[in-house]
Backbone as a chain_set.jsonl record, in Angstrom:
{"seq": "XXXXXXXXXXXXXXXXXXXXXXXXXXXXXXXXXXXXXXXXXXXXXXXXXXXXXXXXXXXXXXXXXXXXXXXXXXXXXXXXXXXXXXXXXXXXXXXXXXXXXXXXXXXXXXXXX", "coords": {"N": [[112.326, 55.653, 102.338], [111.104, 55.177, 100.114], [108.871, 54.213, 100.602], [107.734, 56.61, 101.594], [107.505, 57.796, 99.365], [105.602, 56.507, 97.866], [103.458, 56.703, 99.366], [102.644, 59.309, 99.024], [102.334, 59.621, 96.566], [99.966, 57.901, 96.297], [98.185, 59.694, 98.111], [98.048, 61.852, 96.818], [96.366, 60.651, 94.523], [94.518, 60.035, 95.245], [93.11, 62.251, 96.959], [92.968, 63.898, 94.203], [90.757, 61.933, 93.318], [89.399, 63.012, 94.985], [88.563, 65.317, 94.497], [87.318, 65.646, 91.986], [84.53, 65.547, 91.421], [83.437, 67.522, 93.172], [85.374, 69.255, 90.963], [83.638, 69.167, 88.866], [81.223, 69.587, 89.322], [81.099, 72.826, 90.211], [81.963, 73.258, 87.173], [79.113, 72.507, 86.0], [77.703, 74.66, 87.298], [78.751, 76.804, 86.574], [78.246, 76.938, 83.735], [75.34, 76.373, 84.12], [74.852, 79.166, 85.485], [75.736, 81.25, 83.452], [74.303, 82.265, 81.259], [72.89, 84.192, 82.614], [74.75, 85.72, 83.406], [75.942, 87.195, 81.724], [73.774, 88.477, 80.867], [73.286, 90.123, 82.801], [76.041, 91.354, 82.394], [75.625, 92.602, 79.872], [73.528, 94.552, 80.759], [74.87, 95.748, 82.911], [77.063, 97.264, 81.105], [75.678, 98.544, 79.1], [74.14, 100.737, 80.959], [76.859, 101.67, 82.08], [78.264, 102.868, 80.223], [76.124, 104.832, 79.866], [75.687, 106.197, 82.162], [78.337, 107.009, 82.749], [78.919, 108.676, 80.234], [77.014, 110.728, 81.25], [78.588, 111.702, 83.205], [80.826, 112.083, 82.545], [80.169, 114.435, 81.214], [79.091, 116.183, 83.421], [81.045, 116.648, 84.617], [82.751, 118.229, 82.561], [81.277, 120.224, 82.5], [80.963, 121.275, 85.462], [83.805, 120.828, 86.349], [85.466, 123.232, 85.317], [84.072, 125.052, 87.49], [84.34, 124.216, 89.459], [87.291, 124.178, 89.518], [88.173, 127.336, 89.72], [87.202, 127.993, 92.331], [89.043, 126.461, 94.4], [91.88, 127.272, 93.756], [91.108, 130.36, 94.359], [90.798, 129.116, 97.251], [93.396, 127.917, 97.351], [94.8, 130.762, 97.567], [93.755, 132.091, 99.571], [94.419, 129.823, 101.833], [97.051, 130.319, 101.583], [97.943, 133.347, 101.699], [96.857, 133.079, 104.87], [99.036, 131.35, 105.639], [101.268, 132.948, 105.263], [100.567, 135.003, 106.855], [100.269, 133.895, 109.064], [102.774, 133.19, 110.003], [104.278, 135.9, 110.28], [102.993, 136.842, 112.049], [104.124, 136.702, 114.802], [105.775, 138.519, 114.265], [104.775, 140.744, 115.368], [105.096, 142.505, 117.971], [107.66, 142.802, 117.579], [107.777, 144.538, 115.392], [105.736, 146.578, 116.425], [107.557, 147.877, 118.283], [109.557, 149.108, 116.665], [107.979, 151.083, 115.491], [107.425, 152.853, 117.9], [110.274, 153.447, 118.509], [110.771, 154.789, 116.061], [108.574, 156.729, 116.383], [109.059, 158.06, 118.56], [111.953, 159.128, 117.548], [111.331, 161.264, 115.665], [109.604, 162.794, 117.075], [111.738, 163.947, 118.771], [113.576, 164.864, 116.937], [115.356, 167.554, 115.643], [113.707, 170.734, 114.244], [114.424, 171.181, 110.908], [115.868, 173.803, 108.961], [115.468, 174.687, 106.312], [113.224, 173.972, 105.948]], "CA": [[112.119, 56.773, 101.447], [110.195, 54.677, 98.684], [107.73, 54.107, 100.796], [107.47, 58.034, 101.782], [106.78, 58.098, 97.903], [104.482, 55.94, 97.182], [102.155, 56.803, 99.902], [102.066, 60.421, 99.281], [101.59, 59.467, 95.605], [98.686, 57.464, 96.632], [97.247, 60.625, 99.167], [97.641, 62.714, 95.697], [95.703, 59.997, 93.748], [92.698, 60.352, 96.371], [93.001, 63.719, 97.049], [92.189, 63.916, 93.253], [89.477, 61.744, 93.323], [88.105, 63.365, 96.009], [88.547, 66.512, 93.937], [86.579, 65.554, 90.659], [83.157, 65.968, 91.86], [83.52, 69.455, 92.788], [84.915, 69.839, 89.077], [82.306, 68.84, 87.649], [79.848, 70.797, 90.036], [81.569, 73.848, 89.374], [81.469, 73.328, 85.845], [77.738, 72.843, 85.68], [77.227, 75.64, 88.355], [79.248, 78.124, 85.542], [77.394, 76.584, 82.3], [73.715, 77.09, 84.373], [74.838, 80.528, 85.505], [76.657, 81.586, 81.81], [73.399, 83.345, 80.411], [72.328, 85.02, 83.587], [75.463, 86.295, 83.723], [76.085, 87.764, 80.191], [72.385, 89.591, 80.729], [73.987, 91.22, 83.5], [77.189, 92.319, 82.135], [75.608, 93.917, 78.785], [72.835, 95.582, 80.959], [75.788, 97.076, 83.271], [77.517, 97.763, 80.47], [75.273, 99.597, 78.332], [74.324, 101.394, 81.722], [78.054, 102.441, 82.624], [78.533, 103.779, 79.376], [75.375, 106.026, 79.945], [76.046, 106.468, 83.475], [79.514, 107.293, 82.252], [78.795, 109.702, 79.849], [76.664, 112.085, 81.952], [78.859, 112.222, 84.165], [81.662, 113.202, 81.416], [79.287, 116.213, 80.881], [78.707, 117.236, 84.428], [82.478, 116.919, 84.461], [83.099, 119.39, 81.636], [80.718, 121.552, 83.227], [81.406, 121.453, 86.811], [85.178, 121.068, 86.157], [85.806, 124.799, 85.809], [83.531, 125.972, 88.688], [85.417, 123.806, 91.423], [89.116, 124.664, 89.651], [88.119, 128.445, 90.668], [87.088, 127.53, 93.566], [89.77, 125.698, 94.66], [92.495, 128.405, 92.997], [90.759, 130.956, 95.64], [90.76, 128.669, 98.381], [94.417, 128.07, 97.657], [94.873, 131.725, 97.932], [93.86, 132.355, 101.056], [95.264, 129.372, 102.807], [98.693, 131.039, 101.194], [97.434, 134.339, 102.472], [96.64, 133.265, 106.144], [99.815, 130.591, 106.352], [101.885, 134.522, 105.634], [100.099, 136.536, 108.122], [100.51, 133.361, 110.908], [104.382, 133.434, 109.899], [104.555, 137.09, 110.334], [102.392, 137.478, 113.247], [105.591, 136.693, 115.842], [106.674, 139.605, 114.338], [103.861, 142.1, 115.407], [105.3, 143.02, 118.739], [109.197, 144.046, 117.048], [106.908, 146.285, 114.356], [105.663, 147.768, 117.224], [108.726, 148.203, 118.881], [110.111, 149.761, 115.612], [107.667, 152.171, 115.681], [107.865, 153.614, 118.575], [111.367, 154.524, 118.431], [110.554, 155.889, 114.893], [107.831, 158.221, 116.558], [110.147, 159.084, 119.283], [112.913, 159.966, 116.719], [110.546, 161.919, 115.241], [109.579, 164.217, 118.205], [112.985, 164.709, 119.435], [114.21, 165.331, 116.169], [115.122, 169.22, 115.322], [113.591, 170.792, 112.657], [115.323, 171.709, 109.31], [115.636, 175.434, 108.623], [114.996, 174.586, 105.085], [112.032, 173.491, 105.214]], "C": [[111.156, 56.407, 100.326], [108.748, 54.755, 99.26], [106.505, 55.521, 101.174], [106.549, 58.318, 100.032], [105.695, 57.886, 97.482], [103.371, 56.104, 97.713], [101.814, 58.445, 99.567], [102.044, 60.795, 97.891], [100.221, 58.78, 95.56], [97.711, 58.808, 97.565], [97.177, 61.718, 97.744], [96.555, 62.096, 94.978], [94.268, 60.168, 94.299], [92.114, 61.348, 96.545], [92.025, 64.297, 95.0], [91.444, 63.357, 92.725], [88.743, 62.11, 93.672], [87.414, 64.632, 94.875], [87.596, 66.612, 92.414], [84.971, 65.722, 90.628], [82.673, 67.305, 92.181], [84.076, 70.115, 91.693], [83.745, 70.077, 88.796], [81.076, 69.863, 88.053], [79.918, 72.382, 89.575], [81.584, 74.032, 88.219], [79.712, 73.646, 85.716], [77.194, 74.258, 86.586], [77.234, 76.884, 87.299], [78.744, 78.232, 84.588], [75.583, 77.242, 82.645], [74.082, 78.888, 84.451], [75.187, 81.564, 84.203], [75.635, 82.707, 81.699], [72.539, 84.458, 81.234], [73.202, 85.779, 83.947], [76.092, 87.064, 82.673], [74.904, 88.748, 80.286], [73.329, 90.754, 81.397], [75.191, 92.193, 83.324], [76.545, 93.349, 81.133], [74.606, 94.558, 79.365], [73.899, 96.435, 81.857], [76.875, 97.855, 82.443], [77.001, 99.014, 80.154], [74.744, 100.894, 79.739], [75.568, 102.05, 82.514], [78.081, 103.065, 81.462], [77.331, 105.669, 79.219], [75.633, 106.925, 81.23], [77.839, 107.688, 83.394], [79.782, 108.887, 81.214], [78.087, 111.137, 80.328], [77.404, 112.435, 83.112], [80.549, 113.248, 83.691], [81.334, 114.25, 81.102], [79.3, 116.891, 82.2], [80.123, 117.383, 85.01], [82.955, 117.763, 83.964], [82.279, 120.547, 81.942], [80.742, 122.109, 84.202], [82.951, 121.814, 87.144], [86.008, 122.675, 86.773], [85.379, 125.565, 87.209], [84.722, 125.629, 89.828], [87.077, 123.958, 91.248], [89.44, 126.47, 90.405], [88.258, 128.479, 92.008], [88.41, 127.273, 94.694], [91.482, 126.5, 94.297], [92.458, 129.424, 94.399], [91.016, 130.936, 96.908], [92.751, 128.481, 98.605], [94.776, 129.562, 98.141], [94.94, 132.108, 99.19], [94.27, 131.327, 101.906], [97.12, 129.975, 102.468], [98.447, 132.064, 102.135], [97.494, 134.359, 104.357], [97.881, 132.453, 106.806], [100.595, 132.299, 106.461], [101.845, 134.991, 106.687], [100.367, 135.161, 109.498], [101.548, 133.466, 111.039], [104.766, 134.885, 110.683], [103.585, 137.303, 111.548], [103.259, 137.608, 114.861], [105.671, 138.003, 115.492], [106.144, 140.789, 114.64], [104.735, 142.99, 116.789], [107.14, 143.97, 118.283], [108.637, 145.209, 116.03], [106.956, 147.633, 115.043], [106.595, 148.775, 117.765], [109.089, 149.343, 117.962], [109.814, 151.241, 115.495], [107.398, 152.876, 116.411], [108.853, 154.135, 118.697], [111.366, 155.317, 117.529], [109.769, 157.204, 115.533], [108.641, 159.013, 117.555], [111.397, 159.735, 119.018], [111.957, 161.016, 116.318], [109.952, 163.145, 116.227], [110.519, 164.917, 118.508], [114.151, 165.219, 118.206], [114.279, 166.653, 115.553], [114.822, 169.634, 113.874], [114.668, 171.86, 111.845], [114.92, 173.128, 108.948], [115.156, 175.438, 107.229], [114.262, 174.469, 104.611], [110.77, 174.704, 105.87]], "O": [[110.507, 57.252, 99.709], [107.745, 55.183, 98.688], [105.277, 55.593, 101.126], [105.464, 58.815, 99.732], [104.908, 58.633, 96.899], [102.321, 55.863, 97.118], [100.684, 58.828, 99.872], [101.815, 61.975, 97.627], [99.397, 59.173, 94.734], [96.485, 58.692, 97.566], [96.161, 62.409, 97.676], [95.648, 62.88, 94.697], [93.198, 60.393, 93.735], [90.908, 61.541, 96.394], [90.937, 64.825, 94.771], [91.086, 63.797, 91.632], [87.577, 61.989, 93.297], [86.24, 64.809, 94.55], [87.294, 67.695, 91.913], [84.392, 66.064, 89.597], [81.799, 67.988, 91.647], [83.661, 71.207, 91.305], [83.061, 71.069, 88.544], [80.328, 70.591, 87.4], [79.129, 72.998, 88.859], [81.173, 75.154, 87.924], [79.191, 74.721, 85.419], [76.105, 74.736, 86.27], [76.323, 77.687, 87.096], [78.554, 79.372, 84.162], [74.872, 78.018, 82.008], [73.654, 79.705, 83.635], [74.736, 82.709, 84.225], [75.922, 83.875, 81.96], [71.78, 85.311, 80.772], [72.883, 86.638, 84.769], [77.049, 87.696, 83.12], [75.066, 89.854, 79.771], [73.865, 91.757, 80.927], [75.375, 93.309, 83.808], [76.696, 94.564, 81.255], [74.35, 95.514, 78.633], [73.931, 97.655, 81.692], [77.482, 98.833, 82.88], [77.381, 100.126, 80.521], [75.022, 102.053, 79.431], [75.378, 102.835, 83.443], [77.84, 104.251, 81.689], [77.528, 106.816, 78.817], [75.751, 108.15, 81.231], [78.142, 108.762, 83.911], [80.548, 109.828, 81.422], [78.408, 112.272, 79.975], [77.027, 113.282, 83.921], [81.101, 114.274, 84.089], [82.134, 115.09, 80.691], [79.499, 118.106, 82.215], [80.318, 118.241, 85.871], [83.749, 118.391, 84.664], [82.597, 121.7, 81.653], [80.596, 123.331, 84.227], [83.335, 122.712, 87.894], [86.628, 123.073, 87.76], [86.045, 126.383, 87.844], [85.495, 126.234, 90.57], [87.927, 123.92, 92.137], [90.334, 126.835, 91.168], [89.201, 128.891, 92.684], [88.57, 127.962, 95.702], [92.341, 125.874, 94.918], [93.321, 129.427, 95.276], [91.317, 131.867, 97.656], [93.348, 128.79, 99.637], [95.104, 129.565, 99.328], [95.953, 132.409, 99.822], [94.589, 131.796, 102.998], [98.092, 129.91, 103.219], [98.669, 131.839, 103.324], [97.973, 135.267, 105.035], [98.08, 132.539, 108.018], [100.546, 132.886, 107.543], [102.764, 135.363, 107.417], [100.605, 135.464, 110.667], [101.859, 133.863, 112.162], [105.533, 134.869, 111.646], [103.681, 138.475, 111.911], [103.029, 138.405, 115.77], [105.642, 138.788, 116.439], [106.722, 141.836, 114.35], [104.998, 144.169, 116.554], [107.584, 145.091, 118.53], [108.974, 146.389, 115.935], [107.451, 148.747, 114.873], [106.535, 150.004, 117.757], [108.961, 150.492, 118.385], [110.567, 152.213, 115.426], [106.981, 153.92, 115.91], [108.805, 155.328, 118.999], [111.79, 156.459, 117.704], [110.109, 158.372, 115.344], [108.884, 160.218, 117.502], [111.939, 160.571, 119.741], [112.028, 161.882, 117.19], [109.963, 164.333, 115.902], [110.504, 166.145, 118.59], [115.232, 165.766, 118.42], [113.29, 166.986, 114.9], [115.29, 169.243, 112.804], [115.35, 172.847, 112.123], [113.77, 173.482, 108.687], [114.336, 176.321, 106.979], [114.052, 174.613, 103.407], [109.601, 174.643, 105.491]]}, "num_chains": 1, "name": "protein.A"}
């Protein structure tokens, strides 16, 4: 068991030798890149904020058109789910009204009127 230890404290000890050279690389890789990478953020910055703001405008202006829109469109999918619900029921309508018109013929008329 000691010896389990000591060797796989020695494969850590190497392992992080091996590992110190790619520190260091990485470090200098992040220090060269630093100021090429600061340009870039405050030019996408100051370009999201512009980017950003016209689109906050064509937001506040567009906004309303497509809530109409969209209002409408609900509408008629309400509208046409109704009439598919109720369309089973076209043939008992019918039904309905035919016995209505045939009450209606065979029914005697009212002296009263």
């Amino acid at each position: 068991m000691v010896v389990f230890i000591v060797l796989s404290a020695l494969a850590l000890a190497v392992a992080g030798a091996v590992a110190i050279p790619f520190i260091v690389i990485g470090a200098v890789l992040w220090l060269v890149t630093f100021p090429i990478r600061l340009l870039f953020k405050l030019i996408g910055g100051i370009l999201g904020m512009v980017f950003g703001l016209i689109g906050g405008l064509l937001g506040l202006i567009i906004g309303p058109i497509v809530m109409v829109v969209v209002v409408i469109a609900l509408i008629g999918a309400l509208l046409s789910a109704v009439l598919a619900l109720l369309a089973p029921l076209l043939p008992v309508a019918l039904l309905g009204l035919l016995v209505w018109a045939i009450y209606r013929v065979t029914k005697r008329p009212n002296p009263a009127f």
